[in-house]
C-alpha positions in Angstrom: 59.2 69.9 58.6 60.4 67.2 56.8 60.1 63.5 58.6 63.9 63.9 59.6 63.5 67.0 61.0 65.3 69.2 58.0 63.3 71.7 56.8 61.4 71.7 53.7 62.6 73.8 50.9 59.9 76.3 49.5 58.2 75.7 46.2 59.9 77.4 43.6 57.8 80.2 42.0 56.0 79.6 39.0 56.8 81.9 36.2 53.5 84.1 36.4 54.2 84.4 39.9 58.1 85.7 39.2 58.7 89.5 39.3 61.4 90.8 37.3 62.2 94.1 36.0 62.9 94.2 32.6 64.7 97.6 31.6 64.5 98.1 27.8 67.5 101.1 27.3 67.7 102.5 24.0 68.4 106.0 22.0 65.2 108.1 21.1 62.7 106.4 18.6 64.9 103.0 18.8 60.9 101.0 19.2 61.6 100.4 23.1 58.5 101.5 24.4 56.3 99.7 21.0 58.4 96.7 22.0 57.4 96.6 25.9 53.8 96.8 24.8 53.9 94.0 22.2 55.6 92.2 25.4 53.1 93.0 27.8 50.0 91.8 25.7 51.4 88.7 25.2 52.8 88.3 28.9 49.0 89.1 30.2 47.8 86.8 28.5 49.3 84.2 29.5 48.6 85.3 33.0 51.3 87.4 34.3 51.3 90.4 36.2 52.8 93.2 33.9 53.3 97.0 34.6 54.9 99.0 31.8 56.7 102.0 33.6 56.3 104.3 30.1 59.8 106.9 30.6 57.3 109.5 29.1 54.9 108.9 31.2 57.0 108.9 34.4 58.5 112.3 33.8 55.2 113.7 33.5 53.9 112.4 36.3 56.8 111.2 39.3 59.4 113.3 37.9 57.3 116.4 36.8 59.6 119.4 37.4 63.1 117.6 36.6 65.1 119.0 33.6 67.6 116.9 31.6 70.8 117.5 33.1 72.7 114.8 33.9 71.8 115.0 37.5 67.9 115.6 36.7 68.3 112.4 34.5 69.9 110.5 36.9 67.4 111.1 39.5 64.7 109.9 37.6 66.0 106.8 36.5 66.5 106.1 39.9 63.1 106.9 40.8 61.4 104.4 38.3 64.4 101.6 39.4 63.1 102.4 43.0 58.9 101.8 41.7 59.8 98.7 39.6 62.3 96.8 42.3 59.1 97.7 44.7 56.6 96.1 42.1 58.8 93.7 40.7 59.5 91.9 44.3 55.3 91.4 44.7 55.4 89.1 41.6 55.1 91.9 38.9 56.9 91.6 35.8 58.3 94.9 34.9 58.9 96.5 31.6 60.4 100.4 31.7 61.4 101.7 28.2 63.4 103.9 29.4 66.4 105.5 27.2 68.7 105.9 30.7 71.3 107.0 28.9 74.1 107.1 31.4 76.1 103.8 32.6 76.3 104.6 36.1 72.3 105.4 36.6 71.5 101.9 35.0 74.4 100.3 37.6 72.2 101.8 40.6 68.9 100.6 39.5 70.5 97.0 39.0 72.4 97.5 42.2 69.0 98.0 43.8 67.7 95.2 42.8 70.6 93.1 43.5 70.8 94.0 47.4 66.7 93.0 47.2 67.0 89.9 45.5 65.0 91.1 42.4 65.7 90.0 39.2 66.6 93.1 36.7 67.3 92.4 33.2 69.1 94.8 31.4 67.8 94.6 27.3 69.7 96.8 24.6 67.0 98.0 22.1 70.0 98.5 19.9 68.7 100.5 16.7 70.8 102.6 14.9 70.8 106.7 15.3 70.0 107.0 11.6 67.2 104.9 12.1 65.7 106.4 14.7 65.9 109.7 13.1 64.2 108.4 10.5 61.2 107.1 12.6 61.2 110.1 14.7 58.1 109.3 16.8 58.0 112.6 18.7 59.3 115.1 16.2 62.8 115.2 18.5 65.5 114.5 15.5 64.1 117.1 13.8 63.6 119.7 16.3 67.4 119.3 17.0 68.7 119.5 13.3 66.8 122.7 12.8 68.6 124.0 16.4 64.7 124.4 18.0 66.0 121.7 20.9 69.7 120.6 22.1 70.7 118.2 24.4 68.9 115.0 22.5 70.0 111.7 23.8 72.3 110.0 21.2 73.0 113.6 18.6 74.2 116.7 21.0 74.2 114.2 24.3 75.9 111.0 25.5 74.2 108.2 25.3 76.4 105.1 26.7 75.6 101.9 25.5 75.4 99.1 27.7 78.7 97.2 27.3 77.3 93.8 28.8 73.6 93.7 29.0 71.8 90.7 29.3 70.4 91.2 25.6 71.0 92.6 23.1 67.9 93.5 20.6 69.3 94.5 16.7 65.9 95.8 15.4 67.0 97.1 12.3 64.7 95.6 9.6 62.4 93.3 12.1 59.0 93.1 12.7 57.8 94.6 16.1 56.4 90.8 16.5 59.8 89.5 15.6 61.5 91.6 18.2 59.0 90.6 21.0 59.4 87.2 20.2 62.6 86.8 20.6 62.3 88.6 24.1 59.9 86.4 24.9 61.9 83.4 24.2 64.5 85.0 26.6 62.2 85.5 29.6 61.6 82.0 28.8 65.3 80.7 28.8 65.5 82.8 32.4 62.1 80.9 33.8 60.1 84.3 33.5 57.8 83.4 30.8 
């Protein structure tokens, strides 16, 4: 207590010590998942306390078994808002590169956080289709023209950009570096970095 009896206001947080969820959304291929590892290295070493939730990697296994209906997908965004609001509230900054490709999904996971108090960040990876079927990381643009797969995020299924985010990454003809930097720098601006 403070000598006239108020009480003393708690130390604000450094930034290592700040959890935040940082949800990189983005079609197929658009470098979100390259991007949040580029982040991560350079956020570790400078000390914080990183967890990349990989969407890949989720499905295989916390969502194992879910399809990709809209319901299916759905649930499993939810599930990885649930793990990073649970992470990101003991101090761990967050990255899910995740394509989440439905508005009202992404609303729930930052409606989470809200009633919790944890920071959420929501971070367009905002590369064009025709890119992305050009890098094609997991064979998926291609499978779909020659009619082996349907329902890809972005070609044969919705994929609703975020009309607001908090950022808004245009990656078209960047450097990964260049893209990391300048989410760096906006952790920064936020006190997160």
């Amino acid at each position: 207590m403070a000598a006239d009896g108020a009480a003393e206001a708690a130390p604000a947080a450094a930034p290592c010590e700040r959890g935040a969820t940082v949800w990189l959304t983005g079609l197929p291929s658009a470098g979100k998942t390259t991007l949040a590892f580029a982040l991560a290295e350079r956020l570790r070493a400078e000390g914080h306390k990183v967890e990349v939730l990989d969407g890949d990697e989720i499905r295989e296994f916390l969502s194992k078994g879910l399809g990709f209906t809209r319901e299916d997908r759905h649930t499993n965004v939810t599930r990885i808002g649930f793990v990073a609001e649970k992470l990101a509230a003991n101090g761990v900054k967050v990255l899910a590169p995740v394509i989440a490709p439905y508005a009202d999904s992404r609303a729930a996971v930052r409606t989470r956080h809200a009633a919790n108090g944890t920071a959420f960040l929501e971070i367009h990876v905002a590369t064009p289709v025709e890119l992305c079927a050009e890098r094609d990381v997991k064979g998926l643009y291609a499978k779909q023209a020659a009619g082996e797969i349907s329902g890809l995020t972005g070609v044969d299924d919705p994929y609703e950009a975020p009309a607001d985010p908090e950022l808004r990454l245009q990656t078209q003809g960047r450097a990964v570096a260049e893209s990391a930097a300048e989410l760096h720098a906006f952790l920064t601006e936020r006190g997160l970095a």
